[in-house]
C-alpha positions as CSV (number, residue, x, y, z in Angstrom):
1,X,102.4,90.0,92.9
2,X,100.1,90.4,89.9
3,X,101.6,92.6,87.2
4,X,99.1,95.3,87.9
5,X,100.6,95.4,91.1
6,X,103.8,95.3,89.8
7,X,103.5,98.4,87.3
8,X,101.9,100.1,90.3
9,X,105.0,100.0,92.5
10,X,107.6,100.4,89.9
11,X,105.8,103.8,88.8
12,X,105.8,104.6,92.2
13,X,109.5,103.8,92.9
14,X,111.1,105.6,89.7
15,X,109.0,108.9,90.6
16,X,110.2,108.3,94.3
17,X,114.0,108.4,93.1
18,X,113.3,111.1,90.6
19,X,112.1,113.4,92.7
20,X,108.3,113.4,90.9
21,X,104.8,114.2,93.1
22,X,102.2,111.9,91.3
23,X,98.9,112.4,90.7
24,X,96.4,109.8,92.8
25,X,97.1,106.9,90.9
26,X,93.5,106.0,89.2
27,X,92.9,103.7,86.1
28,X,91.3,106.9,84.2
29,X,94.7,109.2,85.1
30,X,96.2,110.3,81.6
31,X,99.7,109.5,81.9
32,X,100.5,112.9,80.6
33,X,99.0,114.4,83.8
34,X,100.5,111.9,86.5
35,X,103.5,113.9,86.9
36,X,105.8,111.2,84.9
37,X,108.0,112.9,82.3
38,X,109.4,110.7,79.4
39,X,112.4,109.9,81.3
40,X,110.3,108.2,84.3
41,X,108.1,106.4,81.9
42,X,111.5,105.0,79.7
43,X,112.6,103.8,83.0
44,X,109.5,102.3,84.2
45,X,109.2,100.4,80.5
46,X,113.1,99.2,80.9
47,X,112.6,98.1,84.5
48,X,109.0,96.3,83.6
49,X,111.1,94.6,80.9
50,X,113.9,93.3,83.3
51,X,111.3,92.2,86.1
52,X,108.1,91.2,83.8
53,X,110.1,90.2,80.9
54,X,107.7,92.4,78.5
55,X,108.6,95.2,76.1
56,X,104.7,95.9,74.9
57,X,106.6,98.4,72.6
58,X,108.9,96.3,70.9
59,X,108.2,93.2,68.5
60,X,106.8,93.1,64.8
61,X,103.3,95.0,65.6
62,X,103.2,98.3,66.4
63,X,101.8,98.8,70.2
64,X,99.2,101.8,70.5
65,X,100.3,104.5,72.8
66,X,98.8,104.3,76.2
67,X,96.7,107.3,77.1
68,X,95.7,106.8,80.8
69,X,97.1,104.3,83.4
70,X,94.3,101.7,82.7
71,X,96.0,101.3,79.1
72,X,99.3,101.6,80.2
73,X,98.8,98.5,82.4
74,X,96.4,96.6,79.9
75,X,99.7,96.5,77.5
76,X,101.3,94.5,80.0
77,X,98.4,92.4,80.6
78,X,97.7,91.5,77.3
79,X,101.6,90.4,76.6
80,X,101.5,88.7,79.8
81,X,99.0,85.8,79.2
């Protein structure tokens, strides 16, 4: 499973158990419009971290915040190689 794939199920798993409708999940989708609150995105970072081993928002540089689902994903990405 490529972590693409990976971020793609978990975000669809946390807003399955927290009761969230998501927007069509597209690489140009601001995150603030996907129908995540904070809450699902912490849990989708912790989870990521657990499975992927990544925290793109910890470590001595300071990650930029993702604003659509193609950045979100190309954090992981660029921690993963």
């Amino acid at each position: 499973m490529t972590v693409r794939e990976t971020i793609i199920g978990e975000i669809q798993s946390v807003a399955a158990n927290q009761g969230k409708t998501l927007a069509p999940l597209t690489d140009g989708l601001p995150l603030l419009e996907s129908g995540l609150d904070s809450l699902c995105i912490a849990i989708i970072v912790a989870v990521l971290d657990d499975k992927l081993g990544i925290d793109p928002f910890s470590g001595a540089t300071e990650a930029p915040f993702p604003v659509t689902l193609s950045d979100f994903i190309a954090l992981y990405e660029a921690k993963s190689v």
